[in-house]
N, C-alpha and C positions, 0 to 999 in steps of 0.2 A: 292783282287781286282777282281770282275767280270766285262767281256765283253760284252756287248749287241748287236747284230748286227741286225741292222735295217734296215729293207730290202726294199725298194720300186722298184715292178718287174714292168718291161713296161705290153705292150697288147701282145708282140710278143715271149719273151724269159726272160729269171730269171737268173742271176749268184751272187753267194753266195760270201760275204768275210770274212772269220773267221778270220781273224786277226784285234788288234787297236793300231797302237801305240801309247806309254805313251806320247812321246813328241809334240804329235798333239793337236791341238785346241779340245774343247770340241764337236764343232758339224762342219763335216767334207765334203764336195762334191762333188762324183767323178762322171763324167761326160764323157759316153760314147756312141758310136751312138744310142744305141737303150737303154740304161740304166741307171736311175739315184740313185746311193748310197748315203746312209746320216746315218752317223758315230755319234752315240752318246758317248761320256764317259760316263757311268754309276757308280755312286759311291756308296753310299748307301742309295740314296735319290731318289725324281724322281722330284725336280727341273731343271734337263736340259729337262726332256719332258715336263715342262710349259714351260722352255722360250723357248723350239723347237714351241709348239703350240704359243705363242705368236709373234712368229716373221713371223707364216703366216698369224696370225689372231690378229693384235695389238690392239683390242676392246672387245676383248672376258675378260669379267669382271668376270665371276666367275673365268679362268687361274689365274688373277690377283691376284682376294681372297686367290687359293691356295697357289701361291710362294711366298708371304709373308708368310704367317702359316707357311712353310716349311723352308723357306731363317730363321724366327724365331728359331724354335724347332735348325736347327741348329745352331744358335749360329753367323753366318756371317752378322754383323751389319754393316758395309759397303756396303755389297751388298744389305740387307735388308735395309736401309733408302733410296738406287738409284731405290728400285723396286716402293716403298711407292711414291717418287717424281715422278717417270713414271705414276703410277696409277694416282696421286692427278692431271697429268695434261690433263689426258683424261676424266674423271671421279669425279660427289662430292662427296667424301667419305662420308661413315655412321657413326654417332654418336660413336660407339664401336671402328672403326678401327682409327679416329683419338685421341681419348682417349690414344690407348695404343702407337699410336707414340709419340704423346705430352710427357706421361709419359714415354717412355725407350730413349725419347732427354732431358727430364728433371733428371734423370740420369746420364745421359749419359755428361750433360753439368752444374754441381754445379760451375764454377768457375765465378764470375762478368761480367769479358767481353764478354762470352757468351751467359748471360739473354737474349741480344738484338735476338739472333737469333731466340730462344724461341717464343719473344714476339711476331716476325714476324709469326712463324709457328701457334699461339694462332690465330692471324687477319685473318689468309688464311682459321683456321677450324671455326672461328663464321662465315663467309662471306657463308659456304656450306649450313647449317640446321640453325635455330632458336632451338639451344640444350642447357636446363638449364644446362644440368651437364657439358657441353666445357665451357659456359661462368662462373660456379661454380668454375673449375679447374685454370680458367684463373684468378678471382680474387685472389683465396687463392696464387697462384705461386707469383702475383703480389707484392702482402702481403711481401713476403722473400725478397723484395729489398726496404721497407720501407727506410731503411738505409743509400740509395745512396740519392742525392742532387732530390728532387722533386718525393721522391720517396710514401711520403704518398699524395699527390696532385694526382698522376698516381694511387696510388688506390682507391683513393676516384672517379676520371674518369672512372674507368674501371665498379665500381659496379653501375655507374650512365647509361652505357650505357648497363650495366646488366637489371638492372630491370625497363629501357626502352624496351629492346630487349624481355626479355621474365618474366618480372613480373607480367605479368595477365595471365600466365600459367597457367591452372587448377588445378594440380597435384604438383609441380615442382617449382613453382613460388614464394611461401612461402618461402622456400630455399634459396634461392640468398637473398631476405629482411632480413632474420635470420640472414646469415651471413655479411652481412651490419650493421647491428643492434650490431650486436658483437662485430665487426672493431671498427663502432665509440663508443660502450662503453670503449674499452680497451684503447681507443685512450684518452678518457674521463679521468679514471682511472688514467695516467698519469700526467695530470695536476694539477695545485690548485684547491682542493674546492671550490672556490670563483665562486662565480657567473661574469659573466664579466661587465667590469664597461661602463658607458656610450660612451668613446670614443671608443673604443672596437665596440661595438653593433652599433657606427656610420658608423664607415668604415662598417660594416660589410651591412649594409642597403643601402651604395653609392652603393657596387658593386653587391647586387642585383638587386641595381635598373638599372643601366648597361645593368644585364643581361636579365631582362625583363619577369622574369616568374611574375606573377599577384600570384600566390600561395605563394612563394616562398618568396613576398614580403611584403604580406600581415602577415605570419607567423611569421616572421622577426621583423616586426613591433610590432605585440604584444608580443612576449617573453620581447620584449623591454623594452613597457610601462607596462607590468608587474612588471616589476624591480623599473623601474623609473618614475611611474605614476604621480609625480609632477614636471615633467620639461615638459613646458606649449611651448617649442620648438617644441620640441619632440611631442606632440599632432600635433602640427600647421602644420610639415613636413604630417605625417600620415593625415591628412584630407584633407589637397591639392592635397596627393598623388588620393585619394579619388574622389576628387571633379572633377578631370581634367583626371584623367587615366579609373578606373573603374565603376565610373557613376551609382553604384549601388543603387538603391535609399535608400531600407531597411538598407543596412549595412552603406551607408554614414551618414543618420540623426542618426543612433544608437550609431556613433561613435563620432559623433560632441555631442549628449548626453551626454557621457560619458567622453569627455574632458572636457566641462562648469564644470561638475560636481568632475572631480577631482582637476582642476585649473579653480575656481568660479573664481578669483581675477584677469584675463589675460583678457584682454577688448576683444583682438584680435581674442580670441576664441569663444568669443557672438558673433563677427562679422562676422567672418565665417559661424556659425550656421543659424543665421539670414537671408543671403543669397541661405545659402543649402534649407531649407525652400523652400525660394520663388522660387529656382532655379525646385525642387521638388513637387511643384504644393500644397504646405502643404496651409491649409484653414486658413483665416484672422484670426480665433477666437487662433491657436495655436500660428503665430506668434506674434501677442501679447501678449499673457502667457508668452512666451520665454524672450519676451524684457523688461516686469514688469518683470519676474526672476534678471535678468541684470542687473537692477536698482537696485536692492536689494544685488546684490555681492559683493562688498564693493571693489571699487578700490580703487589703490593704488595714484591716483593722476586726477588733475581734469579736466584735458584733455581727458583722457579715457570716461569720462560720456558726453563730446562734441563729439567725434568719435561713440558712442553707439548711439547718438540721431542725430546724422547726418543717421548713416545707415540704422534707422528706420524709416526716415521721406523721404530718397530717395527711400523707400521700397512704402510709401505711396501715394507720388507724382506716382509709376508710375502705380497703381491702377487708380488713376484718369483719366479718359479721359475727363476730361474739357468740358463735357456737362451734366453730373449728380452731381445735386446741394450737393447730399448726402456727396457723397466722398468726395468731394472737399472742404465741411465744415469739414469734418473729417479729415483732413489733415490741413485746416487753426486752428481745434483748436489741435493740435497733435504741431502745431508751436506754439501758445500761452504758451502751458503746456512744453514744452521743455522751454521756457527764463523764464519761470518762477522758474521751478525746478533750472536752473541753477543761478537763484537768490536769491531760499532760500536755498534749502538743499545745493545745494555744496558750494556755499559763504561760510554757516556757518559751511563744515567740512574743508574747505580748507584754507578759509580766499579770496577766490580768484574764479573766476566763470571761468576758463579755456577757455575762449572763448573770449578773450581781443580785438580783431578784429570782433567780433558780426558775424563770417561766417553764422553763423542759419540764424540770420535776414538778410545777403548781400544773401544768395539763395531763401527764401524767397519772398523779395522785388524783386529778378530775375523773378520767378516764378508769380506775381501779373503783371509783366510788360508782360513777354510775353506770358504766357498762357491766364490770364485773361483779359487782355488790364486794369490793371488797375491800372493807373500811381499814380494814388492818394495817393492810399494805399502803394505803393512803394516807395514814396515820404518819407508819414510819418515814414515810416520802418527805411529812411535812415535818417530823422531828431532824430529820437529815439537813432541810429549808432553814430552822430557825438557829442552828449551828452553824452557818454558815453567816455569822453578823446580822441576821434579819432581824434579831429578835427586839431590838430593842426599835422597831419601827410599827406604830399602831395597823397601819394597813394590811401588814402582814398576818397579825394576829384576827385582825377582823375578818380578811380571805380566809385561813383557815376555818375561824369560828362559823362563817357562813356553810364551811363544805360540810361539818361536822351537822350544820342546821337542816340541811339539806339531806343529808344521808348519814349523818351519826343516829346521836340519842342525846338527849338533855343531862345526859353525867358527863361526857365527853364535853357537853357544850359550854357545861360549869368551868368543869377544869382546864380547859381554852382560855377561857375569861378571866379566870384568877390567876393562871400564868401572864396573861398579858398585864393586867394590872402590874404585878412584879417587875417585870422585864420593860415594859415600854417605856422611853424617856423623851418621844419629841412631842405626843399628844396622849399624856397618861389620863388628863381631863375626861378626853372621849371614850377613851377605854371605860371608863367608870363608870360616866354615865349608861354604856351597853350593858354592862353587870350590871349595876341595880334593875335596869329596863327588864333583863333575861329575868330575875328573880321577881319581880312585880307582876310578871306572867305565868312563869311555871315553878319560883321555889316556896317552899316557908317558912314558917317565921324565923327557924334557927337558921337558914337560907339568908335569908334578908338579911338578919344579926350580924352574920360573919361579914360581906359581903357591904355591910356600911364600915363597919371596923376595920377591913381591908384596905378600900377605899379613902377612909380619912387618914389611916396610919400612910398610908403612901401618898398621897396629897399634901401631908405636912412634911413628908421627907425632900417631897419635890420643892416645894415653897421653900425649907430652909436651904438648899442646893443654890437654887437660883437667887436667895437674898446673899447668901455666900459669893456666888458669881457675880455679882453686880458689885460689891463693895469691891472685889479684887481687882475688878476693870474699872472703879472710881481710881482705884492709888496706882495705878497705871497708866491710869487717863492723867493722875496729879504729879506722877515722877517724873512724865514726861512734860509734862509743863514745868516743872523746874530742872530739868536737862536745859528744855530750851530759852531758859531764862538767864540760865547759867551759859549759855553761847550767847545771849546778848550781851550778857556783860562781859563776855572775856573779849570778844569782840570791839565793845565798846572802848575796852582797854587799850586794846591795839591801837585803833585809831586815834588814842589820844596820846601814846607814845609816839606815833610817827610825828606827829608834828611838830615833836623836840627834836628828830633827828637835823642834820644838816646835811646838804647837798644832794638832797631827794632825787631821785631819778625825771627827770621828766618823762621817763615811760619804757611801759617793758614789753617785752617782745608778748607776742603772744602764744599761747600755747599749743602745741602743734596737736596735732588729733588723734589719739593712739588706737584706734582702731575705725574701721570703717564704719562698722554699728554706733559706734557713739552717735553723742547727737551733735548734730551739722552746725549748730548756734556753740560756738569757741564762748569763754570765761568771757570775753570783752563785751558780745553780744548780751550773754544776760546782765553783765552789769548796766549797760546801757538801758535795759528794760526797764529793770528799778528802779531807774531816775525819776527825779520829780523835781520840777522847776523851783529852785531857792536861786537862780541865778545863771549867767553864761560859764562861770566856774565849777558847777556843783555849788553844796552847801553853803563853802569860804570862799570868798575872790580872794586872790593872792594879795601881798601885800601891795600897798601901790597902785594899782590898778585903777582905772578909771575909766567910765564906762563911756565910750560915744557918745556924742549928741545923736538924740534921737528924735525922729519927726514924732509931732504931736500923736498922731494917729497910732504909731506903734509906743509912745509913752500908755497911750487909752490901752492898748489891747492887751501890752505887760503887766498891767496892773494887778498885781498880786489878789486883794480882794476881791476879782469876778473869776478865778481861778477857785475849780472845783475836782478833783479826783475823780470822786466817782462817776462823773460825767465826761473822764478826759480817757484817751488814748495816745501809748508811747509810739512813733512812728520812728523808724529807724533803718538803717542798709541803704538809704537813698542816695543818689548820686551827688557828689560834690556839685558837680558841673549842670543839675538840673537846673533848670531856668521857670524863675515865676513858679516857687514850689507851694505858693499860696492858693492862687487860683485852680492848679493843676490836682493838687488835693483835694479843695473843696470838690471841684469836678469829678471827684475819685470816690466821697465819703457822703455828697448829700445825701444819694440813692440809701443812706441807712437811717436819717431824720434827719431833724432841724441842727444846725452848724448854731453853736452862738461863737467861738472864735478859731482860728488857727495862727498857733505860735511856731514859723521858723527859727531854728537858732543859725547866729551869724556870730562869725569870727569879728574881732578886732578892726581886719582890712575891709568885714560887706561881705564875705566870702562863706556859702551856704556849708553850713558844718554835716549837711547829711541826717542829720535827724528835726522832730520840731513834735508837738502837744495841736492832738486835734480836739476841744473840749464842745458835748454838746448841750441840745438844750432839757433832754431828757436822758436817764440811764438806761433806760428803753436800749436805746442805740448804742450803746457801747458793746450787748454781745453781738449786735449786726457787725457792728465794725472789726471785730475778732476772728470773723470769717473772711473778711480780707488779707488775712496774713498770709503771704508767702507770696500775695497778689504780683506780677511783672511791671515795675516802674521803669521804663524806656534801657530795658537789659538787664537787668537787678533785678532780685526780689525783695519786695520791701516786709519790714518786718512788724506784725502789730501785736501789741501788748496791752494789759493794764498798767495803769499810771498807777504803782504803788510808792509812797515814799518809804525810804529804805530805813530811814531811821527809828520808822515804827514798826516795820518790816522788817528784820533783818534777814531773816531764813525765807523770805519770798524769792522763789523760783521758777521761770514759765520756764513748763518742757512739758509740751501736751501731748505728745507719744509714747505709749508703752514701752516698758524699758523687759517686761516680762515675756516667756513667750506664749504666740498668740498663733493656735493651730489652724484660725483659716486663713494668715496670712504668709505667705511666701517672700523669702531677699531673694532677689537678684544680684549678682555682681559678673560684673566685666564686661557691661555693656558696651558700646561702643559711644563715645560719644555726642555722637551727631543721632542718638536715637531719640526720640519723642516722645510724650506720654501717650500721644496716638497710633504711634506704631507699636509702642509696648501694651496699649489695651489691644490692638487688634492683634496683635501675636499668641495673648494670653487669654480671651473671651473662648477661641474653639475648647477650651479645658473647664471652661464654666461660669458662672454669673458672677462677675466683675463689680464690685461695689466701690473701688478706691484705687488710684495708681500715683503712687508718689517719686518724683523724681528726687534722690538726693543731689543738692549743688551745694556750692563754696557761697558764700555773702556775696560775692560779686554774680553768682548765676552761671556761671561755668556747674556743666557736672562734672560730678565723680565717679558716671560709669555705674553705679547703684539704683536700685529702686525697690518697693515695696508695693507687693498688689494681693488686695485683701478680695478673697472668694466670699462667696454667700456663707459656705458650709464649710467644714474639717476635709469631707470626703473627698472636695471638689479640689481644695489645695493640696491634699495629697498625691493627686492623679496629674495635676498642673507640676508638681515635684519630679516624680516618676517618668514623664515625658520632655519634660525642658531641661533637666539640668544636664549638663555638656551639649545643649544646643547650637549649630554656629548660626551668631548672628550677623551678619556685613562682615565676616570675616573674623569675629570672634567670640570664640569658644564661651558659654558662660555657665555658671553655677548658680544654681537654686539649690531653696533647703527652705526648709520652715524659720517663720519668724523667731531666733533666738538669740535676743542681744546678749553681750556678756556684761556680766555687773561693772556698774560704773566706778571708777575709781572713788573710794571712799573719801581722798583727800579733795575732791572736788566736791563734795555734796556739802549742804551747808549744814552748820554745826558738827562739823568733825572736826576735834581737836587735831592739830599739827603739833609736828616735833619741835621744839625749842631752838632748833636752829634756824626754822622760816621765821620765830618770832623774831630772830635777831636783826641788828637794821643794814643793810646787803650795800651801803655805798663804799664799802671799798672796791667795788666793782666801777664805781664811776657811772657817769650820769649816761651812758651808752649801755650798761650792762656790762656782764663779764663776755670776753672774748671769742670770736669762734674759736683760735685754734688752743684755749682752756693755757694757757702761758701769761704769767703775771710780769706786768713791765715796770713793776715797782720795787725799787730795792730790797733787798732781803732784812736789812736793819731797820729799813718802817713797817715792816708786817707786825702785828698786831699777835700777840702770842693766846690761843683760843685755849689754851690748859696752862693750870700755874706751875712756875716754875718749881721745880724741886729744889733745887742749888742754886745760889745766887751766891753773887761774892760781895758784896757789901750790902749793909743793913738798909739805904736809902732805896737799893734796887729791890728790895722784899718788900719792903713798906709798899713801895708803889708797885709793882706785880700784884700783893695782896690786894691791894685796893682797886687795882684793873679787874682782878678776876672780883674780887665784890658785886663790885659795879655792873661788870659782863653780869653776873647772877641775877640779879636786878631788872636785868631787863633794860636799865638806864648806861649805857655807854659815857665816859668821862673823857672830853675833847683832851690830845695835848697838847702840851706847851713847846715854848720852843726848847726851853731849857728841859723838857722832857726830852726832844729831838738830838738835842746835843749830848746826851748823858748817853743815847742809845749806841749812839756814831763814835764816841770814845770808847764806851764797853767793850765794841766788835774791834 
């Protein structure tokens, strides 16, 4: 240990202290009249004479440089980070010396809940210099906490206010973008290959546009339509964004260019176009190029080429100033050549001029009234209008009466009015009361006379019309109730012949499915529907039969009087082999109310038949529970219905799908199998708003490679047509078309009479059915002869022939005998 003694002698006299002792403060003060001593300890450093020098002089910035350097070398990191916070708070540190504090606290501090302190000492050294290599150090440190919650969000923040801070550095600045570029490759690397899909790139677009950078959203936009250059949305969002935010003229008409031309078929995007134009000062001669373009793109529907030629004739109207004869002929014949096109060309691709309301010629004839004062021509525009089937619609006559009020004269406005009166038939009422209203203002009295007399004589024409109409759809409403009264009862009939027959089939095949449209629920399944509990048999138990011993508990729950219909639902398609299909249902059906029982049905052996009655305690819950049909019971779809009894139902049918067609729904067919209802909406959402996607399967839940997915709109399904059909999916080809089932077979639908020969009773086919290979293994001498014979050779074979075919007539079949058998076998 060395001593130092440091001597400060006054002006007058000097005295020495050679001694220090150990147990004293490092810098010591002895204080006497004429002399002041100052003790330093000295150890093997000369940090007590910086902080002697600093404590007379607390600004002196190179002392400070040095006692860091020194507080370092030795090794005292406590004192060394209290010198470092001293300096940082008189002074802004230099690039070098916050470097190496950052790095010996980033040392110094690996464990999590430390970073934060870090992060604060990073904010205090960018806040001194604009230093690429603090903001470098700051992102990569950043980097190593990836892993906590927001932890790549905060690096992606940091290197964003990096190469705002000092990215256009000369030297330097390269740097920070390098390793940004790095981040988000590595970051890249990580993910799927896939490109991201449209919904994806949506959000991603909302909350740029949020954010408000004009670059940022512009780039955003085209990576987009790069991907997805045929979703005609997706254009319409980026051109608005265009038209309304950025205003650029080059890049907006460049880009409305290049939308028409990647979605020609999208009306809405010529419309656009067509406006940027005018909006953009673009010369007569292009935007008519553009709109014969648009004529030529082939829409999808004939409404679009009315919205095209409305938008190019408001384009024309407002070039005119109504004093140059030019324009203004160029605009009346721009109106000739619009009803005309829409009379030949779309007529004959449509069937239909989309313009059923003549709005061209009602703006038009607007346009002749008040621009030009010329009611004439406005007149006949609107006589043209009412020949075309308007007339007999109040609204129409009213629009006119109104232009007439506007810019006619009160004779014109009369005879508007008493036309409509005559002609209107869905609200002749209102027409009326506007004539007497018109006359109670400006007619008189022989005015008013006519004009009550008109009014009531048409009013009473209307009334007996509609008492006429109503009486005709009473005996229509009543024929048809005895049609179907008359199928109860022939019906009724049937069933009560079958039960004289003998050797009834135990069961018949089922019907196989003749076209893919029908509906996926086979003849078995709706009969199952109609069930209603009289029994494990249906209605009758066979004869003989004897019912199980049953535990009390399921005597209590069979019990016919706490059984209720319209509190019950039919369950059906379940699996034999379910297990405990009690509990596993109620678990399936409370979520729609209160349960008061569940009836499974069991076979003879205890063995679950596949179907059972869920009945509750309100009706309430029976349509909840209807929205569970098709629901997945462990592989199957299970099937739910109402519990109707069929004997007072007979013509009850569940089949809740449209059998008609329905233009915003699209078929699919030739799926692949193993496709999803998740892979088929995500296939189908890029083409538009997705309400419904149904998979067709078999009763067992196998598909059929079918399905149906219903769009918001007409327009949207069209475009989902246009684009998907010969699609390959996983390897095959498939076909879309609009939803158009073909009619159902008539002899399936209930109450259509059948031919006389289904009445007849089918066991000479045997209790199996008739054959596959259609070959009878029964003698030719016991065939049963289905037409009478003509020739017989003795009178006892007439008699009984005759009386066969009687009988056959009948409807009632006569069993034979044996001496019938033997009479047959000697004959031959």
């Amino acid at each position: 240990m060395i001593e130092l003694e440091v001597v400060i002698l006054s002006a007058v006299t000097a005295e020495r202290k050679t001694t220090w002792p150990r147990y004293c403060s490092p810098v010591y003060v002895a204080l006497s009249s004429s002399i002041i001593y100052i003790y330093v300890h000295y150890s093997t450093s000369h940090s007590p004479l910086c902080i002697f020098q600093l404590s007379i002089n607390a600004f002196d910035y190179n002392c400070h440089v040095d006692l860091i350097k020194l507080l370092k070398q030795e090794g005292e990191l406590f004192r060394l980070r209290k010198a470092r916070q001293k300096m940082s708070e008189l002074f802004p540190l230099t690039e070098e010396i916050w470097l190496d504090w950052l790095k010996d606290e980033i040392r110094l501090t690996e464990e999590e809940p430390n970073r934060e302190k870090v992060y604060e000492l990073f904010e205090r050294a960018v806040n001194d210099y604009i230093c690429p290599d603090i903001w470098l150090e700051y992102a990569q440190y950043s980097i190593g906490g990836m892993g906590s919650p927001g932890g790549i969000d905060r690096v992606r923040a940091i290197f964003e206010r990096a190469v705002t801070a000092v990215g256009l550095h000369m030297t330097k600045g390269q740097t920070v973008w390098e390793a940004y570029r790095e981040f988000e490759n590595a970051i890249l690397s990580t993910m799927v290959a896939e490109p991201p899909k449209l919904a994806e790139y949506q959000g991603y677009i909302d909350f740029e546009l949020k954010e408000g950078d004009p670059a940022r959203i512009q780039i955003t936009f085209e990576r987009t339509l790069a991907e997805n250059c045929l979703v005609p949305d997706m254009w319409a969002k980026y051109t608005t964004y265009l038209d309304r935010q950025l205003k650029i003229k080059d890049l907006v008409l460049s880009t409305h260019e290049r939308a028409v031309r990647n979605c020609p078929w999208t009306m809405g995007l010529w419309k656009s176009y067509l406006l940027a134009l005018e909006r953009h000062g673009a010369d007569h001669q292009t935007v008519s190029d553009v709109f014969e373009k648009a004529l030529n793109a082939g829409f999808i529907q004939a409404t679009d080429y009315v919205e095209i030629w409305q938008a190019y004739l408001d384009y024309l109207r407002r070039r005119v100033d109504f004093k140059s004869s030019k324009e203004l002929e160029e605009l009346r014949g721009a109106f000739s050549r619009s009803l005309d096109y829409m009379k030949q060309d779309v007529e004959e691709r449509f069937g239909e001029s989309g313009d059923p309301s003549c709005i061209i010629m009602q703006i038009w004839a607007r346009i002749e009234a008040l621009h030009c004062k010329n009611m004439q021509k406005a007149r006949e525009l609107w006589d043209n209008i009412m020949t075309k089937g308007n007339a007999k619609f109040a609204n129409m006559w009213l629009e006119y009466y109104n232009l007439e009020r506007s810019y006619g004269d009160p004779i014109h406005c009369r005879k508007a009015l008493h036309r409509a009166v005559q002609c209107t038939s869905d609200y002749p009422e209102h027409v009326c009361e506007v004539l007497l209203t018109f006359e109670r203002v400006e007619g008189s009295l022989e005015d008013w006379d006519v004009a009550v007399q008109k009014t009531e004589t048409r009013l009473n024409r209307i009334n007996e019309q509609r008492a006429k109409a109503a009486e005709k759809e009473a005996n229509l409403a009543r024929q048809e109730e005895e049609r179907a009264e008359q199928r109860r009862k022939a019906k009724s009939e049937k069933k009560t012949q079958k039960k004289f027959q003998k050797g009834t089939r135990t069961g018949e095949k089922r019907k196989a499915e003749q076209d893919d449209y029908q509906d996926e629920w086979n003849e078995d399944s709706g009969k199952m529907h109609c069930l209603t509990e009289t029994g494990l048999f249906g209605r009758n138990a066979p004869p003989g039969y004897k019912p199980a011993a049953a535990t009390p508990q399921r005597q209590k729950d069979d019990n016919p009087e706490l059984r209720n219909d319209n509190t019950s639902v039919f369950i059906s398609n379940l699996a034999y082999t379910l297990e405990e299909p009690e509990s596993k249902l109620r678990t399936l059906f409370e979520t729609c109310g209160p349960i008061t029982q569940i009836r499974p049905v069991f076979s003879n052996k205890g063995t679950f038949k596949g179907y059972c009655y869920v009945q509750f305690e309100s009706p309430v819950s029976v349509p909840e529970a209807l929205k569970l049909d098709r629901r997945e019971v462990e592989g199957r779809p299970m099937f739910v219905s109402p519990c109707v009894d069929k004997n007072k139902n007979p013509d009850f049918k569940v089949f809740k799908y449209n059998t008609s067609m329905e233009k915003h729904k699209i078929f699919i067919s030739g799926l692949p199998f193993s496709c999803t209802k998740e892979q088929l909406e995500e296939l189908c959402k890029s083409h538009g708003t997705i309400k419904e996607v149904r998979l067709v399967t078999y009763r067992s839940g196998k598909p059929k490679g079918l399905a149906y997915v219903e769009f918001a709109d007409e327009t949207q399904a069209s475009q989902a047509v246009l684009r998907m059909d010969g699609m390959d999916v996983e390897g095959n080809k498939i076909s879309v078309a609009i939803s158009n089932p073909p009619r159902r077979n008539m002899m399936d639908k209930p109450g259509t009479s059948r031919p006389m020969s289904d009445m007849m009773p089918r066991q000479v086919y045997g209790s199996r059915g008739r054959g596959r290979t259609g070959l009878s293994l029964l003698p030719r001498s016991l065939h049963r002869q289905s037409a009478p014979v003509s020739k017989v050779e003795n009178g006892t074979a007439a008699e009984q022939v005759t009386a066969s075919s009687a009988a056959n007539a009948a409807g009632e079949p006569k069993p034979l005998s044996n001496s019938d058998f033997a009479r047959m076998l000697l004959n031959k």
